[in-house]
ZALOFI-797149 format. One record per residue (C-alpha): residue number from 0; chain; x, y, z. Coordinates in steps of 0.5 Angstrom, whole numbers, always signed. Layout:
! residues N
+-----+----+-------+-------+-------+
:   i : ch :     X :     Y :     Z :
+-----+----+-------+-------+-------+
: NUM :  A :     X :     Y :     Z :
...
+-----+----+-------+-------+-------+
! end
This chain:
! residues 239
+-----+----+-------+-------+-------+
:   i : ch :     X :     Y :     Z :
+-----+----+-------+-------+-------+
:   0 :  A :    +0 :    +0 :    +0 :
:   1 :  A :    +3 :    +6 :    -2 :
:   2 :  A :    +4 :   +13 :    +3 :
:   3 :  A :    -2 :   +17 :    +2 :
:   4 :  A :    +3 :   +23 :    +5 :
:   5 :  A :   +11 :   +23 :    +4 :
:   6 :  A :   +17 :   +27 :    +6 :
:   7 :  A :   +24 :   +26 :    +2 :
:   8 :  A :   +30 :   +29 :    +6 :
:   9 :  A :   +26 :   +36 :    +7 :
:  10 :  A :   +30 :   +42 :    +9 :
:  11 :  A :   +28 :   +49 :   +11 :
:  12 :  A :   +33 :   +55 :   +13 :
:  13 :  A :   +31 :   +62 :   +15 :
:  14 :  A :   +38 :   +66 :   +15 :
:  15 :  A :   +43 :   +62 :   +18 :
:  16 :  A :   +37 :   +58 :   +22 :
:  17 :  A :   +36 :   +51 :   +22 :
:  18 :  A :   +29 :   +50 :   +22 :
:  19 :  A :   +28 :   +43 :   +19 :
:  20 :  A :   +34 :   +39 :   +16 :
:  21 :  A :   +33 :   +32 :   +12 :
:  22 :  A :   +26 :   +31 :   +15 :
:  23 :  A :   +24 :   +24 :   +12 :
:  24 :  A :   +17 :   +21 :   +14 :
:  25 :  A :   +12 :   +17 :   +11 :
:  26 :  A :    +5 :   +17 :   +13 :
:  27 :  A :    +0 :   +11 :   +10 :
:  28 :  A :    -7 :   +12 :   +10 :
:  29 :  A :   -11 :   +10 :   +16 :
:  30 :  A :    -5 :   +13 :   +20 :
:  31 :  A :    -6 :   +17 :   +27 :
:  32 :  A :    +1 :   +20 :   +27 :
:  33 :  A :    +3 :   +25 :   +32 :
:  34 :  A :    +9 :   +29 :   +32 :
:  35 :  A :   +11 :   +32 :   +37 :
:  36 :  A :   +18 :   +35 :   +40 :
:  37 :  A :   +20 :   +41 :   +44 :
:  38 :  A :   +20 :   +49 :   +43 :
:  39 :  A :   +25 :   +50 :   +37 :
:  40 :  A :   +24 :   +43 :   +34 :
:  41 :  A :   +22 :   +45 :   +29 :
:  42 :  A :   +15 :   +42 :   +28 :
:  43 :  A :   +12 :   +49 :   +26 :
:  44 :  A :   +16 :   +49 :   +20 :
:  45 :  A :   +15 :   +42 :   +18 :
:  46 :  A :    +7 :   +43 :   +19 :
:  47 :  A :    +9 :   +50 :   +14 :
:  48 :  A :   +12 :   +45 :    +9 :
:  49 :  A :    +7 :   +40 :    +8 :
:  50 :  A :    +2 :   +45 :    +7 :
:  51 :  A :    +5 :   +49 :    +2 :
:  52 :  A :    +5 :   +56 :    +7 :
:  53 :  A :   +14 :   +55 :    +7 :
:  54 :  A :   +18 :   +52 :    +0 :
:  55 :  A :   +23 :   +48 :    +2 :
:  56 :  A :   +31 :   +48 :    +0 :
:  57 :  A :   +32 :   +42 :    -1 :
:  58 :  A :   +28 :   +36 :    -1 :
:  59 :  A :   +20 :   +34 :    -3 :
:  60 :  A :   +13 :   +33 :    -1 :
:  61 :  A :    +9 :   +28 :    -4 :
:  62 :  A :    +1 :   +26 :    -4 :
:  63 :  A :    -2 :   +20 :    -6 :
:  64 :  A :    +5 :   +19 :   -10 :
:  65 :  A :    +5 :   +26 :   -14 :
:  66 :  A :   +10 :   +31 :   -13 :
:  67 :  A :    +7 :   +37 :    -9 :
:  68 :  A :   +13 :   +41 :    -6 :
:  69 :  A :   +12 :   +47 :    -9 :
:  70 :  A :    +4 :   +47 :   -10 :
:  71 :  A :    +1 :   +53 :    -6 :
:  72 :  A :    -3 :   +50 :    -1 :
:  73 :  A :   -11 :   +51 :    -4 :
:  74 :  A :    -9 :   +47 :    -9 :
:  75 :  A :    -6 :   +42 :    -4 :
:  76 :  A :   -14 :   +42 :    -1 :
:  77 :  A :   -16 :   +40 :    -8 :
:  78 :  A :   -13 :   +34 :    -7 :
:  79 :  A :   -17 :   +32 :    -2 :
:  80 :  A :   -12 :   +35 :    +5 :
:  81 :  A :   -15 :   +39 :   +10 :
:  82 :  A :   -11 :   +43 :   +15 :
:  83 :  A :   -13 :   +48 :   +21 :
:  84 :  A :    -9 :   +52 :   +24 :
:  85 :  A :    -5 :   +53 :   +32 :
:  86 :  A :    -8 :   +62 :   +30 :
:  87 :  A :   -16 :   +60 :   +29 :
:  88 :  A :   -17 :   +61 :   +21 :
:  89 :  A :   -26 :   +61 :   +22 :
:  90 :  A :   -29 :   +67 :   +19 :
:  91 :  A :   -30 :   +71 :   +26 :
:  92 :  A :   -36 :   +75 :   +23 :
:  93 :  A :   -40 :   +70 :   +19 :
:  94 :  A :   -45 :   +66 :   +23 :
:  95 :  A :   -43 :   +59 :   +24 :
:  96 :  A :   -48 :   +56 :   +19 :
:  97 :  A :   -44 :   +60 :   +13 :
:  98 :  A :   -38 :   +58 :   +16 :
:  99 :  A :   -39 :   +50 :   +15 :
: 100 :  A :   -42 :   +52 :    +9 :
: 101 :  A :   -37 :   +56 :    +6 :
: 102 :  A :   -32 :   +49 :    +5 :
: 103 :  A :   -38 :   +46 :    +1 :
: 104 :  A :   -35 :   +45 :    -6 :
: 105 :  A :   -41 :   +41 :   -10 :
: 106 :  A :   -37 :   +40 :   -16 :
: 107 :  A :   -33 :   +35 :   -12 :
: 108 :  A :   -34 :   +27 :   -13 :
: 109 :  A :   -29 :   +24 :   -11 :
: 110 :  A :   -30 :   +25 :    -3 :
: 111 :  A :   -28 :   +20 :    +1 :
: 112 :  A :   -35 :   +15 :    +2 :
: 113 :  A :   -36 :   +17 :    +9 :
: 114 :  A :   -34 :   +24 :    +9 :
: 115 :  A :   -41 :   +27 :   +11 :
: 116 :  A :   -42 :   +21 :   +17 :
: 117 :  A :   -35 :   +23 :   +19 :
: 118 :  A :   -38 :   +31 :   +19 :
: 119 :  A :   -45 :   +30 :   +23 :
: 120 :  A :   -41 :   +25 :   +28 :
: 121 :  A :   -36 :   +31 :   +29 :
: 122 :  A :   -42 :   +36 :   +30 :
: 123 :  A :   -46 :   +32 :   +35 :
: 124 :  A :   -40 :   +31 :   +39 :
: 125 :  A :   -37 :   +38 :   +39 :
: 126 :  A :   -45 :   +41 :   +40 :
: 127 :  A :   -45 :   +45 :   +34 :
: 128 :  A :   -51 :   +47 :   +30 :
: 129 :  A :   -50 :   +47 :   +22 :
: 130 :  A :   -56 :   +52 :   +23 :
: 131 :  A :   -54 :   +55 :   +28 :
: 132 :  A :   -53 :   +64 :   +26 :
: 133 :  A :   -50 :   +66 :   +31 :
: 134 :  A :   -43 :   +70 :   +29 :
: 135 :  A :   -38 :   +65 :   +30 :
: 136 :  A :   -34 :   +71 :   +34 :
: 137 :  A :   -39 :   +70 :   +40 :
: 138 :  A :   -38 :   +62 :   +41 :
: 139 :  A :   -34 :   +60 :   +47 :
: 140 :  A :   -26 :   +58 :   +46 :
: 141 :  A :   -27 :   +50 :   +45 :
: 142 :  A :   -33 :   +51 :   +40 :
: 143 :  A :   -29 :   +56 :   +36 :
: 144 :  A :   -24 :   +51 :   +35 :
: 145 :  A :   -28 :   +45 :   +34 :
: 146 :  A :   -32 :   +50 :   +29 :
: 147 :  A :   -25 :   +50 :   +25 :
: 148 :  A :   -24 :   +42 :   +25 :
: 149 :  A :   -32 :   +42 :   +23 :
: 150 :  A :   -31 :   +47 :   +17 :
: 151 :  A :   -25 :   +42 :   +15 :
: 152 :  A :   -29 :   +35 :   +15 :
: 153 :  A :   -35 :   +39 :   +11 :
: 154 :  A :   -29 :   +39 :    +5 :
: 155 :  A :   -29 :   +31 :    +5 :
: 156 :  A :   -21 :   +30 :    +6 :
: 157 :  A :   -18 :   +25 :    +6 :
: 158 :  A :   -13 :   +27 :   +10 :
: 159 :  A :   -13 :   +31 :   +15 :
: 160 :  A :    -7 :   +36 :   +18 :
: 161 :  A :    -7 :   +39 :   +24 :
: 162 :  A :    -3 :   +44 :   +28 :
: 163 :  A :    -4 :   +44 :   +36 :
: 164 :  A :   -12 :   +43 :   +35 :
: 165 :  A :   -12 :   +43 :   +44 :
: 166 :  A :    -9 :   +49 :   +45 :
: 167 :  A :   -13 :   +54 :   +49 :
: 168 :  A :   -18 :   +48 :   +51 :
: 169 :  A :   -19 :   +45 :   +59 :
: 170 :  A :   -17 :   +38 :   +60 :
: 171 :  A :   -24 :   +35 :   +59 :
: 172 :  A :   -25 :   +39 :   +52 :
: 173 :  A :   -18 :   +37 :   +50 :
: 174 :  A :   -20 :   +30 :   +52 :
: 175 :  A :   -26 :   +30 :   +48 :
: 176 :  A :   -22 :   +33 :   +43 :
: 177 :  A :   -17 :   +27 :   +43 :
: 178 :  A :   -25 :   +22 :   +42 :
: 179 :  A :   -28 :   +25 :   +36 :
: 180 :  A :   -21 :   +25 :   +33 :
: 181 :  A :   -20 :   +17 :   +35 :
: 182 :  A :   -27 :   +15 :   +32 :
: 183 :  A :   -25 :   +20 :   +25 :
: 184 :  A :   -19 :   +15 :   +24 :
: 185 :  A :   -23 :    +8 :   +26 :
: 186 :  A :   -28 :   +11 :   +21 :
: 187 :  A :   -22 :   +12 :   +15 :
: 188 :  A :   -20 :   +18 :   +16 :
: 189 :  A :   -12 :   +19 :   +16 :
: 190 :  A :   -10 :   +25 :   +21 :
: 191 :  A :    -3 :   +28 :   +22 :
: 192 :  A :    -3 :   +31 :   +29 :
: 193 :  A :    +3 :   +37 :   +31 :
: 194 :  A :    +3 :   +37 :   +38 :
: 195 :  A :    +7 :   +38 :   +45 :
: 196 :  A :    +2 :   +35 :   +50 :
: 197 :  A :    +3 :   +29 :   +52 :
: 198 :  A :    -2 :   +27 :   +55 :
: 199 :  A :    -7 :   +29 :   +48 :
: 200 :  A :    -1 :   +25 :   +44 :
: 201 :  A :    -3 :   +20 :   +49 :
: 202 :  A :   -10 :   +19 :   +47 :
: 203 :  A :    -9 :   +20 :   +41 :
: 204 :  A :    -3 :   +16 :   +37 :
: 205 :  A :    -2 :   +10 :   +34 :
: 206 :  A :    +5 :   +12 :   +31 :
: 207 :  A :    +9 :   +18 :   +34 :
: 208 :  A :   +15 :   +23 :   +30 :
: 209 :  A :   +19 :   +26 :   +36 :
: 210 :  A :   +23 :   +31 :   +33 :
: 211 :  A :   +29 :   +35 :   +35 :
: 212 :  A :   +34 :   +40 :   +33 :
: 213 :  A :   +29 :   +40 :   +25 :
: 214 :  A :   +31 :   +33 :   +24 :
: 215 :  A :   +28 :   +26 :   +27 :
: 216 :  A :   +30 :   +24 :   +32 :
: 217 :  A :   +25 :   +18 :   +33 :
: 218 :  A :   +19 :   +14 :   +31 :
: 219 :  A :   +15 :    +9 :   +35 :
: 220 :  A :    +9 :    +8 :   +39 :
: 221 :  A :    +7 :   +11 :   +44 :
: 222 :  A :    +9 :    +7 :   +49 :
: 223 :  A :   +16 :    +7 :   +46 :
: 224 :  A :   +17 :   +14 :   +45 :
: 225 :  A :   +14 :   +16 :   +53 :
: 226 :  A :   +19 :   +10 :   +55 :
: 227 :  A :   +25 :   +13 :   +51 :
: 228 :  A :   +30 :   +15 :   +56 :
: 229 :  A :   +33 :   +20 :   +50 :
: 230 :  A :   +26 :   +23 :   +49 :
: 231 :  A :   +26 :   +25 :   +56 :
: 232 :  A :   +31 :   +29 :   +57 :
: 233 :  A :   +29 :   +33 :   +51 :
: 234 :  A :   +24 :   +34 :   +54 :
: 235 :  A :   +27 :   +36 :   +60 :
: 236 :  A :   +32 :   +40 :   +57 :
: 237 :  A :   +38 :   +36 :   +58 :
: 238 :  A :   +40 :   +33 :   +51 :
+-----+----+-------+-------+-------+
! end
């Protein structure tokens, strides 16, 4: 089975900073991968690069096999990929109905067969109504995020980036968060996740990227990745 989404020895500089240097990584649909690492690993910059916001310096991005390292990141959500972001990208001053409506694209057939079923279940999870005219500026701080999440699943990816999609949120709306992604994964949907919460990652992960100083530094399972001594005392500052 082939990747669904692929690196190849990805790099990045801003001046003479090393933001992602020969990053390689192979995601096969179906994946639940998170990629985690300290602050300065790298992980915003590498997120850029899979989206099509930054063009790397060396190396390329693939999707489902094509080549798309340079491609802008619409046509990258053309191609069936959904992103959100850690800056919140809903349309503030429109309602909510016309925020999970704006994604809608009718002249798309080639959605995943259970893109809608995903995007209800993640509606009546997150509690947010598809009719609703309230002003997406007047939702609470967990609504607004998981509005984001919801216009994406309105799109029909069938892969879904996202970066730090629990920041701001409680322990338990994180927690919740981390059960409607569980289920859009057991339901089909591939999900790259950049995070550095632990215990989300936890919830959520199936395969884990540490990443550290712009390169990988390991890759396992959760347990393994939790279990590594090197990986703590990144965490911790010491290595």
């Amino acid at each position: 089975m082939a990747e669904i989404l692929a690196t190849e020895a990805l790099a990045k500089r801003f001046g003479g900073v090393i933001a992602t240097d020969n990053v390689t990584l192979k995601v096969m649909p179906g994946e639940l991968r998170c990629i985690i690492g300290p602050n300065g690993a790298g992980k915003s910059t590498l997120f850029a690069l899979l989206c099509g916001i930054h063009r790397p310096d060396a190396g390329r991005v693939l999707l489902k096999g094509q080549d798309v390292t340079f491609l802008p990141a619409f046509r990258r959500v053309r191609l069936g990929v959904g992103l959100t972001f850690q800056n919140n990208r809903a349309y503030h001053h429109l309602t909510v109905r016309q925020n999970l409506e704006a994604p809608l694209r009718p002249d798309r057939h080639d959605q995943p067969k259970d893109a809608h079923e995903r995007f209800l279940y993640a509606l009546k999870l997150f509690g947010l109504d598809p009719m609703s005219d309230l002003p997406a500026r007047e939702l609470p701080h967990d609504q607004l995020q998981w509005l984001e999440i919801a216009m994406v699943l309105a799109g029909g990816p069938d892969l879904l980036l996202l970066d730090e999609p629990t920041a701001g949120l409680s322990p338990d709306e994180t927690l919740k968060t981390a059960r409607v992604l569980r289920h859009l994964n057991e339901a089909g949907l591939t999900i790259v996740v950049v995070e550095h919460d632990i215990a989300f990652v936890r919830e959520v992960a199936r395969k884990v990227t540490v990443l550290h100083q712009g390169r990988v530094f390991a890759e396992g399972t959760v347990t393994e990745i939790t279990a590594h001594d090197d990986v703590r005392k990144i965490y911790l500052g010491r290595a």
